[in-house]
C-alpha positions in Angstrom: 7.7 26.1 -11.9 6.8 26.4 -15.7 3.9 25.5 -17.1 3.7 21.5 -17.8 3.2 20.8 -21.4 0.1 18.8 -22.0 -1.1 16.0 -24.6 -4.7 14.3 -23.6 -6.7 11.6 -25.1 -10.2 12.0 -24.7 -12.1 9.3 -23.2 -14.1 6.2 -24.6 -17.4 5.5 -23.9 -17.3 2.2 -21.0 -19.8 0.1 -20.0 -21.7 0.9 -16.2 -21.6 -1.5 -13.9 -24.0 -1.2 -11.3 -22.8 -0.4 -7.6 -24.2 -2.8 -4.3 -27.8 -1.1 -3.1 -27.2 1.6 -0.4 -28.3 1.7 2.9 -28.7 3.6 5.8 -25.2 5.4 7.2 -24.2 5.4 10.4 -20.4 6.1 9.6 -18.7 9.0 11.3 -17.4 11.6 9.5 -13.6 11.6 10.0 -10.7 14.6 9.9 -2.7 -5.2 -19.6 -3.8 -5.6 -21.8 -0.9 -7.1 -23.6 2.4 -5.1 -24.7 1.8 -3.3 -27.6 3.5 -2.7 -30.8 6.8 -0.1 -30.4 6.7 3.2 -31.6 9.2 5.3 -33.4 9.2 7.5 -30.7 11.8 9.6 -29.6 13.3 8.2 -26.3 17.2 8.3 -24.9 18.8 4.9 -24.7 19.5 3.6 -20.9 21.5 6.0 -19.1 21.3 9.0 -21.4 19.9 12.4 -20.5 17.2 13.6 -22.9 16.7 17.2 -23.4 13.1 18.8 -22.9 12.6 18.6 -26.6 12.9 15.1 -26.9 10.4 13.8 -23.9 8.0 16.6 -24.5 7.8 14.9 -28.2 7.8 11.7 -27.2 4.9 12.2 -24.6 2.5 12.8 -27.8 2.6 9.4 -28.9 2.5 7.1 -25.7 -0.8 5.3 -25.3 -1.8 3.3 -21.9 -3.3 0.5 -23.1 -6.8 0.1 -22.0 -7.3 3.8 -20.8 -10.7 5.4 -21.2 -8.8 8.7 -20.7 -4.8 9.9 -20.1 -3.4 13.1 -20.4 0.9 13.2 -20.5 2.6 16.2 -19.0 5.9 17.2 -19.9 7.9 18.4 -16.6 10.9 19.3 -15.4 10.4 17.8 -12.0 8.8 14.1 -11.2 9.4 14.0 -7.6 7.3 16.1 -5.0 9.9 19.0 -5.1 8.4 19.9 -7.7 5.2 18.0 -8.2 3.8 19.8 -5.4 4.0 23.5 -6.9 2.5 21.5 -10.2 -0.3 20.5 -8.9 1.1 17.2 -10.2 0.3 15.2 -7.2 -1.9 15.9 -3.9 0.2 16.2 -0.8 -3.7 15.1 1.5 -2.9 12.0 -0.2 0.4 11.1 1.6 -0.2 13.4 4.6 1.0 11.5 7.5 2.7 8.5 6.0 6.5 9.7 6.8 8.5 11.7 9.1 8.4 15.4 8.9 12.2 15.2 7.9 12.4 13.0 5.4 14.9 14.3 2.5 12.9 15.2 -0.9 15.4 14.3 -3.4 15.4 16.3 -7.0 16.7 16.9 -10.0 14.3 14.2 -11.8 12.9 15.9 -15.7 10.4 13.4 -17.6 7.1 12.2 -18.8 3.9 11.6 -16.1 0.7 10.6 -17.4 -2.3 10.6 -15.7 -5.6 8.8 -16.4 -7.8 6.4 -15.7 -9.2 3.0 -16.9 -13.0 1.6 -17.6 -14.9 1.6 -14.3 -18.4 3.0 -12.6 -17.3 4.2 -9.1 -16.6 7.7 -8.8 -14.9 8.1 -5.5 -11.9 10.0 -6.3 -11.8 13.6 -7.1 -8.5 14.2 -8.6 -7.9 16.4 -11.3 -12.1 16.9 -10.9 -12.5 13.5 -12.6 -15.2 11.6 -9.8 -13.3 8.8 -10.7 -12.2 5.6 -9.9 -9.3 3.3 -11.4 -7.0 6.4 -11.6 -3.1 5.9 -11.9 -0.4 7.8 -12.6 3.0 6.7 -14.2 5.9 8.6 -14.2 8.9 8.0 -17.0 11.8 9.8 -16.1 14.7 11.4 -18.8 17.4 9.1 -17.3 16.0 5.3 -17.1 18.0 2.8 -15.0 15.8 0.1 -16.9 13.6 -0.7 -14.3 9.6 -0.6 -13.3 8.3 0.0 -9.7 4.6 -0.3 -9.7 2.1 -0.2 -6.5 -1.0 0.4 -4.8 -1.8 2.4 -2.3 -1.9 2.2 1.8 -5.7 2.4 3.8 -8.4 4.0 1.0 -5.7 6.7 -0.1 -5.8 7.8 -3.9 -3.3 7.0 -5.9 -0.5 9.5 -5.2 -0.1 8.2 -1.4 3.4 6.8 -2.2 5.0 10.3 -3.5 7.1 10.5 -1.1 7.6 7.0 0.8 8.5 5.5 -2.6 7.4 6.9 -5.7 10.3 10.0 -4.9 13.3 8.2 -4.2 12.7 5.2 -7.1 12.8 7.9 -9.1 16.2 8.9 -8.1 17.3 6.1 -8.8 16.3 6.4 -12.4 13.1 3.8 -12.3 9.6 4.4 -13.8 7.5 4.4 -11.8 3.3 3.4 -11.6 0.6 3.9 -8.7 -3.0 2.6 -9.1 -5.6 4.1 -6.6 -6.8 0.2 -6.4 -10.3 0.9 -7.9 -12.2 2.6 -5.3 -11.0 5.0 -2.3 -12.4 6.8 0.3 -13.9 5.4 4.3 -17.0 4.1 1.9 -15.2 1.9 -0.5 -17.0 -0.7 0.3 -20.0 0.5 -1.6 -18.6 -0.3 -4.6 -18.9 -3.4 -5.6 -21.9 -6.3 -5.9 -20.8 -9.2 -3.7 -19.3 -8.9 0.0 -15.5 -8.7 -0.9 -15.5 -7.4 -4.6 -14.0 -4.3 -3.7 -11.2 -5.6 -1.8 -10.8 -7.9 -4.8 -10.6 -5.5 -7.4 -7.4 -4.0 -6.2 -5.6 -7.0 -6.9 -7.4 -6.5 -10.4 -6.7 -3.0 -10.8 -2.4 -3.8 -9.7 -2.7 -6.5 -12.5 -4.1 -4.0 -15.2 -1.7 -1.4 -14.4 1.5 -3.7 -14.4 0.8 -4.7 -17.7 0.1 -1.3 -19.2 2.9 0.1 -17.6 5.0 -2.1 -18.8 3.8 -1.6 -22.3 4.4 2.4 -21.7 7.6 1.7 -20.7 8.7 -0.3 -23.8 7.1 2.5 -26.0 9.1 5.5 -23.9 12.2 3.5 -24.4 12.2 0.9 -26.9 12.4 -1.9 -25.0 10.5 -3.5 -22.0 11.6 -3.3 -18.7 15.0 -5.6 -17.8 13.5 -5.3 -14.1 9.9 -4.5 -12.6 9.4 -4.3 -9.1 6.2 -4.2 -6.5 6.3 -2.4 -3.6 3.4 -1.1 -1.1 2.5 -0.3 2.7 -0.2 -1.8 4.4 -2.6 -2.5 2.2 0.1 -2.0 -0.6 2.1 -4.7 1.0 -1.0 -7.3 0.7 -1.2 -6.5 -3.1 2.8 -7.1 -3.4 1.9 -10.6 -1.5 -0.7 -11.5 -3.4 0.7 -10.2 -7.1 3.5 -12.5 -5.8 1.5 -15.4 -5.2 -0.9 -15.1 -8.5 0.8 -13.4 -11.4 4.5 -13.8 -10.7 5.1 -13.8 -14.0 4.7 -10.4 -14.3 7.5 -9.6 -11.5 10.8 -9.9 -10.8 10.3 -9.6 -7.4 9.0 -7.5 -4.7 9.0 -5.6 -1.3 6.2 -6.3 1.1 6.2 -3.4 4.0 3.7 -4.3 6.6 1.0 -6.3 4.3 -2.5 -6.7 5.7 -2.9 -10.3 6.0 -6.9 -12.4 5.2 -7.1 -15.4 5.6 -9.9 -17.0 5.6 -9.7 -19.1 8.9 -7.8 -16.1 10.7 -6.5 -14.3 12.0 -7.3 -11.3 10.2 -8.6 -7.7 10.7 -12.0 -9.2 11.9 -10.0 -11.4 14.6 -8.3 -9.0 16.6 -10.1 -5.8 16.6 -13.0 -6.9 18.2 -11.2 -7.7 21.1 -9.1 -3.9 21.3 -12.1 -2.4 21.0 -13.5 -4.4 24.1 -10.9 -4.6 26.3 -9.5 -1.2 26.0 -12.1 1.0 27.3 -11.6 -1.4 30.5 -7.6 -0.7 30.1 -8.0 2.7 30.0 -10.5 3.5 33.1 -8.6 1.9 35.3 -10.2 0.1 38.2 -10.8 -3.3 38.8 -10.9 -4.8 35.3 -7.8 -3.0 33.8 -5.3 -5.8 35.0 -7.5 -8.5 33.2 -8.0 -5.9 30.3 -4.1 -5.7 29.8 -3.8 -9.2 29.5 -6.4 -9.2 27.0 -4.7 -7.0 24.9 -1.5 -8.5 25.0 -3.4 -12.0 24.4 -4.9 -10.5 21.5 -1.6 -9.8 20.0 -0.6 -5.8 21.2 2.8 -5.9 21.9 3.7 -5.3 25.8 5.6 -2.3 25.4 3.2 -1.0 22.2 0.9 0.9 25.3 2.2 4.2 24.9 0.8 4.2 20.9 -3.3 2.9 21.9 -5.2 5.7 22.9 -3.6 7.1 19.5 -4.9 4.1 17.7 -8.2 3.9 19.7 -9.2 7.2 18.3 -7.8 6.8 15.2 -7.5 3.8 13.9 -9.5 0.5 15.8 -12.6 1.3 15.5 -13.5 2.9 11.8 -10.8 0.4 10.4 -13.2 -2.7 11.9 -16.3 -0.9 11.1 -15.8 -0.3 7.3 -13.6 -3.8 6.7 -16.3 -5.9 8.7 -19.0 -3.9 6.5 -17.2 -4.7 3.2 -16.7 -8.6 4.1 -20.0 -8.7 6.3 -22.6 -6.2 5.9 -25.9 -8.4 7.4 -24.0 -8.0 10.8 -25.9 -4.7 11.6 -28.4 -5.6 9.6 -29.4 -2.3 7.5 -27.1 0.4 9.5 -23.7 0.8 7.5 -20.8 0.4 8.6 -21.9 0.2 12.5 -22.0 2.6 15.0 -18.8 4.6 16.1 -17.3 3.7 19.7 -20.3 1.6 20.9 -19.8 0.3 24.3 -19.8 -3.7 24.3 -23.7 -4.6 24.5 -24.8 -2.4 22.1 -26.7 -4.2 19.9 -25.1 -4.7 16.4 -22.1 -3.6 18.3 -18.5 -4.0 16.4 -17.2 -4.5 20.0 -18.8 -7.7 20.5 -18.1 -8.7 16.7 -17.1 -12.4 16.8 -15.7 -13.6 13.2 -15.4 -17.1 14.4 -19.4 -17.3 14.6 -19.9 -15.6 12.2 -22.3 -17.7 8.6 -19.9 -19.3 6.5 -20.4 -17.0 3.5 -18.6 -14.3 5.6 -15.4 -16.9 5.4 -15.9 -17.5 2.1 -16.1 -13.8 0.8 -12.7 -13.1 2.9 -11.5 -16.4 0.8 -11.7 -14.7 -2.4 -8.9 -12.2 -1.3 -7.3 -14.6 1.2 -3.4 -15.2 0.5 -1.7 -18.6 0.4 1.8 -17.9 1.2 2.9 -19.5 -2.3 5.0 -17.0 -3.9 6.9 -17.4 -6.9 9.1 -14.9 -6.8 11.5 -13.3 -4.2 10.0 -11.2 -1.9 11.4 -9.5 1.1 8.4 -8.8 3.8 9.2 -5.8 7.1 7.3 -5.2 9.4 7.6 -3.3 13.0 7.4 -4.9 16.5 5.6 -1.8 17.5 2.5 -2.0 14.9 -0.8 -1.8 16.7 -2.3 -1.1 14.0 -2.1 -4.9 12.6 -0.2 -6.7 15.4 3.1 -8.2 13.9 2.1 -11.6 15.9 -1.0 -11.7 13.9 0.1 -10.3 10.5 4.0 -10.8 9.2 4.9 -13.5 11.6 2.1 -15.5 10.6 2.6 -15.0 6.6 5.9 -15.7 7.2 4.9 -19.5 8.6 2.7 -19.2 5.5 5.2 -19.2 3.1 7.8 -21.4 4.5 4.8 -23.9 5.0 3.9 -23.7 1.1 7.6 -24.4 0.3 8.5 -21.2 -0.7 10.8 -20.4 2.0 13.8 -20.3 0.0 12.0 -17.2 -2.4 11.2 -15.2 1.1 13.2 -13.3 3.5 11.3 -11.7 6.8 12.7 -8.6 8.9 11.1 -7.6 11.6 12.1 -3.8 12.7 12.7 -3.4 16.1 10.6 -0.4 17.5 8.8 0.1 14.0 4.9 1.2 13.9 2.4 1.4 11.1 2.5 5.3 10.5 5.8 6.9 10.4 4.4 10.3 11.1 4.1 9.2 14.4 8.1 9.1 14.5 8.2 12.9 14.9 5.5 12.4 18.3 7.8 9.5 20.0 11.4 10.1 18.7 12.9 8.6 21.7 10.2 5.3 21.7 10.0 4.6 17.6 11.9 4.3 14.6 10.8 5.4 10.7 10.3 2.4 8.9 11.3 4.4 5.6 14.6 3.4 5.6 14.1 -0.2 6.4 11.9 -0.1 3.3 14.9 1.3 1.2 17.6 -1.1 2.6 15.2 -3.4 1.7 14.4 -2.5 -2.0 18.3 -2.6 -2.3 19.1 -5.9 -0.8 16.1 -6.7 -3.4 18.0 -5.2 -6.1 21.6 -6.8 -4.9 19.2 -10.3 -4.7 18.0 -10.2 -8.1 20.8 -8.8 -9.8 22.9 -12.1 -8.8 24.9 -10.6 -6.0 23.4 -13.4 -3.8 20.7 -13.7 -1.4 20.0 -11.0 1.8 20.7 -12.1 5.6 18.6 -14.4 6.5 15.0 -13.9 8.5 15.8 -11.9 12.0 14.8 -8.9 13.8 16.5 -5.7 13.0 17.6 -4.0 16.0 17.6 -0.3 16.5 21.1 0.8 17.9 21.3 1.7 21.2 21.2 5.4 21.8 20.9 6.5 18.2 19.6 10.1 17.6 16.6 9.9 15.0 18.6 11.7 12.3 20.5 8.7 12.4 17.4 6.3 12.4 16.5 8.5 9.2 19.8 8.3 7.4 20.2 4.6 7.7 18.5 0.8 8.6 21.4 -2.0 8.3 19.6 -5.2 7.6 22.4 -7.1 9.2 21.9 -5.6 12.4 20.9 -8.8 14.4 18.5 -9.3 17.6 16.9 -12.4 18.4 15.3 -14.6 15.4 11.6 -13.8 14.1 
């Protein structure tokens, strides 16, 4: 791959901003400002191919408003076929996210520009920066007029979507604009001065970067955005709900895949964890107690069917997830131990096992107010989730959000798959072929019926669950999700 041609703008000085007080560990180590003026810059007209002369030239004169630094790289290549080789994304931040044989599409010349804006946490590495509030936006040659802007799934940095979303927008001819949220990393919530102020500032940090990708966009081509779309997974999703909900202004609509839902009065993370992390052990031995444990599970909203996919999730997932989420939203629980202690048996003191929400002082319910969603969108949004997700239970997340936004009168703006045989990691596809389907393509079928939506060619099929076709092969899970494929109502 040739060398990337570079322009960078050195950074400004920024104020500090001091970080919550640290305490002892006890975590396990695990494997816009507004639009701005437009510049005579050089930039093809909507559906026109620019040759390398022309975007390398422009790429000298776009500024990200509010930046403390950006540097623009000129490449033939945006998407991770060639991004890769580049060094222009990091494939550890997207490990595990899809299925090992998921097309890469190519063919994709243009502008990305990396930086970051104003802030004091220094969790991410990339490009040897130590840190946080990075983003990257990519303008390709051949612009189909639109904007796709998210944040990224779990802690992940901001290159997580490459290739669930960031690849194939692309090739559809959208810019495209990922924010690592503000902090990353299993400690993210040491950032921050309040309980809840780092979860909060990635709804901040999807704001800042709408708007100044949006401006970018307008400089690259003359004109602002005719469409700008947010998508995300998991975490992602939540910002896409609540951008929805409080700045719709700046959207035309969005795709929600598996959003974490907090509310305030549950459930929530906090809710259901608690009780995987005591009943499973139980499950799991056998014995006595495993019939009663089962129930439990399946009370606390784990799908009957979903057992195959705990002991994955149990190692994995449960317990570190409630740890560091309970220690961001409620760090007097274990008084000064952070974050817990990994895979305490219930009646361990400060035990997350045994953490109850529900008792819990009231200024834990008010810190998971600040980021709690309301349900009232104002623009369309199209929300999928799997039945299979164990990671946040579909009868505790979507469904519930769902209610949410039919119950704020928003109904009419929504419309709720739920994908038969779907989990929250599609890498686990390529384990259970036979058991699970990628949720990839749902997304896609999705963003389209989005697209169709907005673009006046009337609204998608109403809420349902998606069925997987009997007896299809997973190349043909890969290649395709019909959103019209009925089962029984959501």
């Amino acid at each position: 791959m040739p060398a990337a041609h570079t322009v960078t703008t050195p950074p400004r000085e920024r104020p500090g901003r001091p970080g919550r007080p640290g305490r002892r560990t006890a975590l396990g180590a695990l494997s816009l400002a507004a639009v701005c003026a437009l510049l005579p810059t050089a930039a093809p007209a909507a559906g026109a191919q620019a040759t390398p002369e022309d975007h390398c030239a422009a790429r000298a004169q776009l500024r990200v408003p509010g930046a403390a630094l950006q540097r623009a790289d000129c490449l033939e290549e945006l998407t991770t076929a060639g991004t890769v080789a580049s060094g222009h994304t990091d494939p550890a931040d997207f490990a595990g996210l899809t299925p090992r044989d998921l097309p890469t599409p190519s063919g994709v010349p243009g502008i990305q520009i990396d930086g970051y804006f104003p802030d004091s946490s220094t969790t991410n590495t990339n490009h040897g920066w130590n840190h946080d509030a990075q983003f990257v936006i990519r303008l390709p040659d051949h612009w189909n007029g639109g904007l796709v802007v998210s944040g990224t799934p779990g802690n992940r940095e901001q290159y997580a979507n490459d290739r669930a979303i960031s690849d194939w927008v692309l090739a559809r001819g959208y810019a495209y604009a990922a924010t690592d949220k503000g902090n990353t990393g299993l400690a993210f919530y040491r950032d921050g001065r309040r309980p809840g102020d780092a979860i909060a500032e990635w709804n901040t940090r999807l704001t800042q970067l709408t708007r100044a990708a949006r401006a970018v966009v307008a400089q690259r081509y003359h004109r602002p955005p005719a469409r700008t779309i947010a998508t995300g997974i998991s975490n992602g999703g939540y910002l896409v709900r609540w951008q929805m909900e409080n700045h719709p202004e700046l959207y035309d609509g969005g795709v929600d895949w598996e959003g974490t839902l907090w509310r305030a009065d549950g459930p929530n993370l906090l809710t259901f964890l608690p009780s995987a992390l005591r009943a499973y052990p139980v499950y799991a031995a056998g014995g006595p107690g495993a019939a009663d444990a089962l129930k439990a599970m399946h009370r606390a909203g784990y799908p009957a069917g979903s057992e195959f996919l705990w002991p994955y999730h149990e190692q994995v997932y449960w317990d570190l997830t409630q740890r560091v989420y309970r220690e961001e939203l409620d760090p007097g629980f274990d008084g000064a131990t952070e974050a817990g202690t990994p895979f305490c048996a219930s009646g361990t003191p400060g035990c997350d096992a045994d953490y109850s929400y529900a008792t819990r002082p009231e200024q834990v319910h008010r810190a998971v107010g600040r980021i709690a969603l309301t349900g009232r969108i104002g623009k369309p949004l199209i929300t999928l989730q799997g039945t299979l997700d164990v990671l946040l239970p579909i009868g505790r997340d979507s469904d519930v959000y769902a209610r949410m936004v039919h119950d704020a009168g928003r109904g009419a703006l929504l419309r709720y798959y739920r994908i038969e045989d779907g989990t929250h990691t599609d890498s686990l596809v390529d384990v259970f072929p036979d058991r699970l389907r990628p949720m990839v393509p749902c997304h896609r079928a999705a963003f389209t019926a989005l697209e169709r939506w907005l673009g006046g060619g009337g609204p998608p099929p109403a809420d349902h669950t998606v069925r997987r076709p009997a007896g299809a092969d997973p190349a043909t899970l890969l290649a395709d999700c019909p959103l019209d494929r009925t089962g029984s109502s959501g």
